[in-house]
Backbone as a printed PyTorch tensor [residue, N CA C, xyz], in Angstrom:
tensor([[[ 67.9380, -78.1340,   1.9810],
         [ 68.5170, -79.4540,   2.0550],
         [ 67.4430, -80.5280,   2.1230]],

        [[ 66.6300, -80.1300,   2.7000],
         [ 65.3570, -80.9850,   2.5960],
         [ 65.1920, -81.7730,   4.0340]],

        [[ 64.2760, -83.1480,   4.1410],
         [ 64.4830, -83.9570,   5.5080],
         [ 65.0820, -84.8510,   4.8520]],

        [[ 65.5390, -86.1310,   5.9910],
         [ 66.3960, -87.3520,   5.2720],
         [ 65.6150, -88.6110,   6.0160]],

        [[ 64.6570, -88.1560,   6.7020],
         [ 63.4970, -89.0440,   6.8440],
         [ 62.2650, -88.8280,   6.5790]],

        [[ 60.8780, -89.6090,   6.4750],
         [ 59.9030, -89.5190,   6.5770],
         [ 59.0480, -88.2520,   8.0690]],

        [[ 59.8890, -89.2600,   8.8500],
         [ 59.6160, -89.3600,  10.3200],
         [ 60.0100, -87.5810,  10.9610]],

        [[ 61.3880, -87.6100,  10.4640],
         [ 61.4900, -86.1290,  10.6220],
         [ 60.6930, -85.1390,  10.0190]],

        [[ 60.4470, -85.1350,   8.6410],
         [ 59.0990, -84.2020,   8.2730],
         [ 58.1440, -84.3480,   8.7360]],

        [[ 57.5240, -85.7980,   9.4400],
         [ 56.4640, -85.3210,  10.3310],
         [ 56.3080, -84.6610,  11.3560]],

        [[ 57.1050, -84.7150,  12.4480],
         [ 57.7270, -83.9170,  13.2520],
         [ 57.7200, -82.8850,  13.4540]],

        [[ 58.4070, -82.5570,  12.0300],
         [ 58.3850, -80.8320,  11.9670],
         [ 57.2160, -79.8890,  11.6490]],

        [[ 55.8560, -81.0770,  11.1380],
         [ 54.9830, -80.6450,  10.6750],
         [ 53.6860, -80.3140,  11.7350]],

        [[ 53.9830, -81.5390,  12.6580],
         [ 53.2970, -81.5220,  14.3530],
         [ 54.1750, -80.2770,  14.6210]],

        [[ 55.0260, -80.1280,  14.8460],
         [ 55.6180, -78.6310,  15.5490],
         [ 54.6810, -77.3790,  15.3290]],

        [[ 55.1290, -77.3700,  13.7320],
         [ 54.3290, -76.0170,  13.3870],
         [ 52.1170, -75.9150,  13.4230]],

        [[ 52.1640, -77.3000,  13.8030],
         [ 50.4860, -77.5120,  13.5000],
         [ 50.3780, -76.7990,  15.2220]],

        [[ 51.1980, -77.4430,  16.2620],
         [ 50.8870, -77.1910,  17.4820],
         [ 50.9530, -75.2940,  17.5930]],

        [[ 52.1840, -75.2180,  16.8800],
         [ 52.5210, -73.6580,  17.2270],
         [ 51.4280, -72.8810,  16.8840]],

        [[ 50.4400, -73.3880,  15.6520],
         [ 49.5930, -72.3520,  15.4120],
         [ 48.8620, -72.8440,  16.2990]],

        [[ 48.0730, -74.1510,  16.8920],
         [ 46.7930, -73.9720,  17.5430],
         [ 46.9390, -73.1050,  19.1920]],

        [[ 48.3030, -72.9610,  19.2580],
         [ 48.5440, -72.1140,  20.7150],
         [ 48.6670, -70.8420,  20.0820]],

        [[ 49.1820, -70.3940,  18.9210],
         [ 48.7500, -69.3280,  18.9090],
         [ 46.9420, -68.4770,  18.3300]],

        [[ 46.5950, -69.1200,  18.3620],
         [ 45.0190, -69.3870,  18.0500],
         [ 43.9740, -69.4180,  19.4030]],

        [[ 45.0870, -69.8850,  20.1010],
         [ 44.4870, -70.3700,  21.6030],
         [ 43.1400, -71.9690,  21.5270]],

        [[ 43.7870, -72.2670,  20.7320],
         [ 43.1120, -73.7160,  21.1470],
         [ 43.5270, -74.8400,  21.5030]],

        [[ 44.6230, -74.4030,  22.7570],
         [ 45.1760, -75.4740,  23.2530],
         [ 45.1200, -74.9790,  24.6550]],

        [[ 44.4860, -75.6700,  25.3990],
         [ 44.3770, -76.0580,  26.9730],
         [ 45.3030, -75.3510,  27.9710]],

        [[ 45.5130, -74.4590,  28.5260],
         [ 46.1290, -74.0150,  29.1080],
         [ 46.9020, -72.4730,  28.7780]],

        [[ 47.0270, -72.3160,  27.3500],
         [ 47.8040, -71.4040,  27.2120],
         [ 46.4910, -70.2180,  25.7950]],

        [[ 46.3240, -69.3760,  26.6020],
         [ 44.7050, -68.4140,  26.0990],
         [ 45.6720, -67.6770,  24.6670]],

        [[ 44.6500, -67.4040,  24.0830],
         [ 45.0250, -66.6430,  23.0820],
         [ 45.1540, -65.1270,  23.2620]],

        [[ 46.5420, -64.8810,  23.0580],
         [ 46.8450, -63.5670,  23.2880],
         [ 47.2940, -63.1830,  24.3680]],

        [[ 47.5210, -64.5420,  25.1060],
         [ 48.0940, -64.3300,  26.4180],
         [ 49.3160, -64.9200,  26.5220]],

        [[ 50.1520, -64.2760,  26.0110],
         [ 51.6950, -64.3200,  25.7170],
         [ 52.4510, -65.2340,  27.0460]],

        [[ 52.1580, -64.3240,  28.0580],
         [ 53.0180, -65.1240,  29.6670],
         [ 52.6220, -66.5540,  29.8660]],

        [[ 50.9980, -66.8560,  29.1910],
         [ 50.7730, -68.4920,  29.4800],
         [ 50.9350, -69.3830,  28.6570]],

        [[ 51.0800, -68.4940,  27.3880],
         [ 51.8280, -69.5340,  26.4040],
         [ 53.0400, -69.4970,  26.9850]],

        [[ 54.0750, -68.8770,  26.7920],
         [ 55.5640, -69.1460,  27.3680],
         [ 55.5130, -70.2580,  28.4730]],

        [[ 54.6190, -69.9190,  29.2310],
         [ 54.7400, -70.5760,  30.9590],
         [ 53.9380, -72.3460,  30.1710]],

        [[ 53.3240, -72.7760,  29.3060],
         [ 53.1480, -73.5460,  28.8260],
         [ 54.2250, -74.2790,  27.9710]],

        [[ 54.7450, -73.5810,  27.3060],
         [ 55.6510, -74.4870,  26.2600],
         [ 56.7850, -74.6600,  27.4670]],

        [[ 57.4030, -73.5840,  28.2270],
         [ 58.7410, -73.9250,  29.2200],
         [ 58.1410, -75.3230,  30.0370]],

        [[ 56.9530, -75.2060,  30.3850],
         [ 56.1370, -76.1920,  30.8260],
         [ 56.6840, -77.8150,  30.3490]],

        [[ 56.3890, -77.3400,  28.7780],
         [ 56.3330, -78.5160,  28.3570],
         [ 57.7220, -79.0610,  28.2690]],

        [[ 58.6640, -78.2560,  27.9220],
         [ 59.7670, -78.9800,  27.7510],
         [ 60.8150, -79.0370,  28.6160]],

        [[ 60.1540, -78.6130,  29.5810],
         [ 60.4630, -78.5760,  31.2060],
         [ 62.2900, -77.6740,  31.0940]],

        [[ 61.8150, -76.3320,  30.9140],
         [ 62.3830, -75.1320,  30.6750],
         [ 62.3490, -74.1670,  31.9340]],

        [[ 62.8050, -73.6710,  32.5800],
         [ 63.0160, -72.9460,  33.8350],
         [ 63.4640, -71.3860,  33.3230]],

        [[ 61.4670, -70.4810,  33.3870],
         [ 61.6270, -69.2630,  33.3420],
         [ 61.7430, -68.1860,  34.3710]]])
């Protein structure tokens, strides 16, 4: 279907840029390959109760 904004494809494009640098582990808090601190990071972020 495509996006129906600009704004939303950017969005979606920060999503997936973030998802890889945590899974890469180059994001602050959550190590690479360390599955429990990524989780405990993103619930973190979107203030998610694991």
């Amino acid at each position: 279907m495509g996006f129906f904004s600009f704004e939303t494809a950017w969005r979606t494009l920060q999503g997936y840029e973030v998802m890889n640098m945590l899974r890469k582990g180059q994001l602050q808090g959550g190590g690479k390959g360390d599955v429990r601190s990524q989780i405990a990071l993103v619930a973190k972020l979107f203030g998610v109760a694991i």
